[in-house]
N, C-alpha and C positions, 0 to 999 in steps of 0.2 A: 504493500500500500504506500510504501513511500516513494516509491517510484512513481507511483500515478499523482501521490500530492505533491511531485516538484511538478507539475504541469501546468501548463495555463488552463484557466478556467474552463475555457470550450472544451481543453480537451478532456478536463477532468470528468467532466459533463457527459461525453459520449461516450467513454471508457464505464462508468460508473452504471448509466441506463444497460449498454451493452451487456455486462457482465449480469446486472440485475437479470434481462429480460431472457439470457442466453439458460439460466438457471430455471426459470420460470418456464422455459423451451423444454430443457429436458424433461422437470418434476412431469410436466403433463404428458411428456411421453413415455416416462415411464408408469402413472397411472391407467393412461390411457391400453399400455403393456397392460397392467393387471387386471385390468378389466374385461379382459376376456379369458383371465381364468378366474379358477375355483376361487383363491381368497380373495377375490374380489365380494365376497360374499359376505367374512369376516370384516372386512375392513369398513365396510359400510355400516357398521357396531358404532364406530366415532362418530360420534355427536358434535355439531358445530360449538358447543359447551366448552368443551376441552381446547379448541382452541382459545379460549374468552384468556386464562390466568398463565399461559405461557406468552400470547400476545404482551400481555400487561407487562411481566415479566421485560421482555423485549423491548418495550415504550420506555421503561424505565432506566433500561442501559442506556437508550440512545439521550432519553433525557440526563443522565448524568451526565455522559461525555460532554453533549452541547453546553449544558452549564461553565463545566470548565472551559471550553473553547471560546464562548461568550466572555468568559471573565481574563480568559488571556488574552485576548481581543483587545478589552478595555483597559487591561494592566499595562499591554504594549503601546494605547495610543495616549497614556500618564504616562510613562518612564519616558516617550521621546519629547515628551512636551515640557518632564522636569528637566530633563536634561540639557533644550536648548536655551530653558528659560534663565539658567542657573548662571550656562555660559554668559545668556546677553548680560546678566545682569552682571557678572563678574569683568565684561568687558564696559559695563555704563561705570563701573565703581573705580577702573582703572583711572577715570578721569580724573578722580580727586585724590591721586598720590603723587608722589614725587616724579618729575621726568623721566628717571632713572628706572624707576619700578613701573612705570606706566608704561614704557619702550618693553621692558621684557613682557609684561604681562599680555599686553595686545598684542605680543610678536607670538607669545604660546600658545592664547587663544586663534588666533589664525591657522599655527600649524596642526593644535589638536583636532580645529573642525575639517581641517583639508585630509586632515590622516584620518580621521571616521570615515569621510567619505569616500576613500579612495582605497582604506586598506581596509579597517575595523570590520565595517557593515556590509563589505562583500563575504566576506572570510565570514560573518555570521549567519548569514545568509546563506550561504553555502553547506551550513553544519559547521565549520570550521568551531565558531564559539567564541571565540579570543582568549584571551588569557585573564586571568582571575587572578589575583589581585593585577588590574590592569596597567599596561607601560604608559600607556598614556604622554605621549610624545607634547611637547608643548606646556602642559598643566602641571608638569613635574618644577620646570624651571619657573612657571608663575608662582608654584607654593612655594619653591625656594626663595625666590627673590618677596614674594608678600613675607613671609617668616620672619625672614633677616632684616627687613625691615624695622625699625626702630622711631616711631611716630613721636614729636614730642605733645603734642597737644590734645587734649581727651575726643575731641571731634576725628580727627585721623586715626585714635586708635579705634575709637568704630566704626571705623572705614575700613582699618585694615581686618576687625574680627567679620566683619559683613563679607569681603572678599575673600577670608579661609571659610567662610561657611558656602556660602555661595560655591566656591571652587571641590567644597567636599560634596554638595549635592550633587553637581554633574557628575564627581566619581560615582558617588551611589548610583545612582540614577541608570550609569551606563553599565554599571556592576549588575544590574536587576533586569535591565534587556539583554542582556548575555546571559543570565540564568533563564532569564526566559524565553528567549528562542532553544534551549534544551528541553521544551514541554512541550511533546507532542502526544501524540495519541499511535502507541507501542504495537507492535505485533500481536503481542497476545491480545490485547482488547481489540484490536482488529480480526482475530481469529476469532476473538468470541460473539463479536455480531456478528457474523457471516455465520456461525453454528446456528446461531437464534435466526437468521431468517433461512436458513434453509429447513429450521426443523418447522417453523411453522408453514411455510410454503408446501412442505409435504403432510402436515394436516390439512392442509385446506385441498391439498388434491385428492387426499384419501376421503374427505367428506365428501366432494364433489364428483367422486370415483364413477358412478353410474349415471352422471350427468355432464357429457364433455364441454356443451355451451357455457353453462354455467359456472364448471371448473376452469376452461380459459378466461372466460372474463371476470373470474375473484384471484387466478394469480396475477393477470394483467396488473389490475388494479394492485394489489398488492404488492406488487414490484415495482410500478411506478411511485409507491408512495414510498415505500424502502431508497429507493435510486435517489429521490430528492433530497432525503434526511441525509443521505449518503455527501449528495452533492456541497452540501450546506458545511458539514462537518469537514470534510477534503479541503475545498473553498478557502475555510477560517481554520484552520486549525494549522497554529504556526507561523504568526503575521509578521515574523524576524524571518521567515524562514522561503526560501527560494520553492516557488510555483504558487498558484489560488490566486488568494490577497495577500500582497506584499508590502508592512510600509518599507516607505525610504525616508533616506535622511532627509526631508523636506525641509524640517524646522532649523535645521543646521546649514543646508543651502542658503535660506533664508539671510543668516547670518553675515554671511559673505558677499551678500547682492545688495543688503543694506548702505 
């Protein structure tokens, strides 16, 4: 599945129905198989019933998953937004220090946002991840140079504490979208929705066993409605991460065009 969600959306899209419909393809031909023998007779015992609390079961994984994917969605489009905001403001505070220190700090903030954008955020994008506690090109020599700093007046030193704060949330900020493009949605819980709709796509053929109209058009149905949820969860899940919805450094571009 990871292969399919570094894709672009269209193609996740066609891949996802396909693979749905193709399952949906067999289940009815192999009912369709049993329906002209003997347990065909048996199997017509299952009660549309039985489908009711394994369904549910299945509604509830996919609602889990999307929960999360929803909320790393919204965590990735906070982390890039703390992150740019931290920088600008670290660059509006440079204005009020020394020539000295205001020449490094606006020279670190230019190379740390040119090096997100050029190294960082492909590399995260990619799986890569970046490195934990980050090198962070640029921001290293700003904290030096704000550190060493030695303000004499109460007004500059909270300027200078505003500007380590400031410069420590972008760390954070960028430390929390690199952990978070490692949150994706694993193998195994991709095996085990495909177990759940395949075990209920073959109740609902076994219910529909001696009725073939009726049993294509409740797998149809059913697998289109599997294929969307599918689509939805591939699309978003992983918005650091290369294919679906992808952000990019936007707010950091931003920075540089100001």
């Amino acid at each position: 599945m990871d292969w399919i969600g570094s894709q672009p959306p269209a193609v996740i899209t066609l891949i996802a129905f396909t693979l749905c419909y193709a399952v949906a393809a067999l289940i009815f031909g192999i009912t369709r198989f049993l329906s002209r023998m003997r347990a065909a007779e048996g199997l017509q015992a299952i009660t549309p019933t039985m489908v009711t609390p394994i369904g549910v079961i299945g509604g509830l994984l996919i609602a889990f998953l999307a929960g999360r994917v929803w909320a790393n969605l919204d965590n990735a489009i906070t982390y890039a937004a703390q992150e740019a905001n931290a920088i600008r403001e670290l660059d509006r505070l440079a204005e009020e220090m020394p020539p000295t220190v205001r020449e490094v700090v606006r020279r670190g903030v230019q190379t740390y946002v040119i090096w997100v954008m050029s190294e960082d955020w492909p590399r995260m994008v990619a799986g890569e991840g970046g490195t934990i506690p980050p090198a962070s090109p640029g921001l290293l020599n700003a904290l030096t140079s704000i550190a060493t700093y030695n303000p004499e007046e109460a007004g500059q030193r909270a300027v200078q504490q505003s500007a380590l704060a400031s410069l420590e949330r972008a760390l954070e900020a960028r430390r929390n979208r690199v952990l978070l493009s490692r949150q994706i949605i694993d193998t195994t819980q991709w095996a085990v929705v495909w177990a759940f709709y395949v075990i209920i796509m073959l109740l609902i053929g076994f219910v529909h066993i001696s009725r073939p109209l009726a049993n294509a058009a409740a797998l149809w149905l059913y697998a289109s409605t599997f294929a969307l949820c599918l689509v939805l969860l591939l699309i978003n899940d992983g918005p650091f991460r290369d294919g679906g919805y992808t952000m990019g450094p936007t707010l950091l571009k931003q920075l540089l065009e100001d």
